[in-house]
N, C-alpha and C positions, 0 to 999 in steps of 0.2 A: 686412242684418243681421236676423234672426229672435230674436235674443235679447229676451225680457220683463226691463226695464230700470229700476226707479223709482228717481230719484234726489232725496231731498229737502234742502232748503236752511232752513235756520234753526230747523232744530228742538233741542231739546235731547234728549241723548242717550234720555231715559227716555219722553219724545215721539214721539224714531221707534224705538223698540220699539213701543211701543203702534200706531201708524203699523202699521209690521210684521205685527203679530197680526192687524188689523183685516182686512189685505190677505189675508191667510191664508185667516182666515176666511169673506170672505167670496165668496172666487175659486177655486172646484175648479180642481186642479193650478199652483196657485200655488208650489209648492217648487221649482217649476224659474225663478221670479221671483228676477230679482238685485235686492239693496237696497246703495245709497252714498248716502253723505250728502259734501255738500261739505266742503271743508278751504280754507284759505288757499290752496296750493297751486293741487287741481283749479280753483278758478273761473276761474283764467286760461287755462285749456284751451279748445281749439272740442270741443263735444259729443260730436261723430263721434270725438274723441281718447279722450275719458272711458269713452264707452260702449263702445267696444273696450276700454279698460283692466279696466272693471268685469268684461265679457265674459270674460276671460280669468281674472281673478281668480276671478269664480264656477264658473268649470271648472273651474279646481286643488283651490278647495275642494269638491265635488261629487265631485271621482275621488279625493280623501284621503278624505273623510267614507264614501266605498263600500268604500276598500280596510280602512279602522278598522273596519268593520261587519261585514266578511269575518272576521275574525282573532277 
């Protein structure tokens, strides 16, 4: 897996934004960095599960945000 993956855990929402920007900012071509934060849910996942889920989510969103940009 090639995908750029951060996934943080116990943060508050306004936390990982912040989180977020920092990453941004401080990492030329970080836009193609996916960000999840845990839920009830994923922690009972094996990682390999998540990071593919994340992988996938950040694609969808990536080819919707291109084709909203197009129009």
């Amino acid at each position: 897996m090639e995908d750029k993956i951060i996934v943080l855990n116990g943060f508050t929402a306004d936390e990982a934004l912040l989180v977020m920007r920092a990453v941004k900012a401080a990492l030329p071509g970080s836009g193609e960095t996916a960000f999840a934060m845990t839920t009830a849910t994923n922690l009972g996942w094996k990682l390999s599960d998540l990071l593919v889920h994340v992988a996938e989510e950040h694609r969808q969103f990536m080819e919707a945000r291109s084709k909203s940009r197009q129009n």
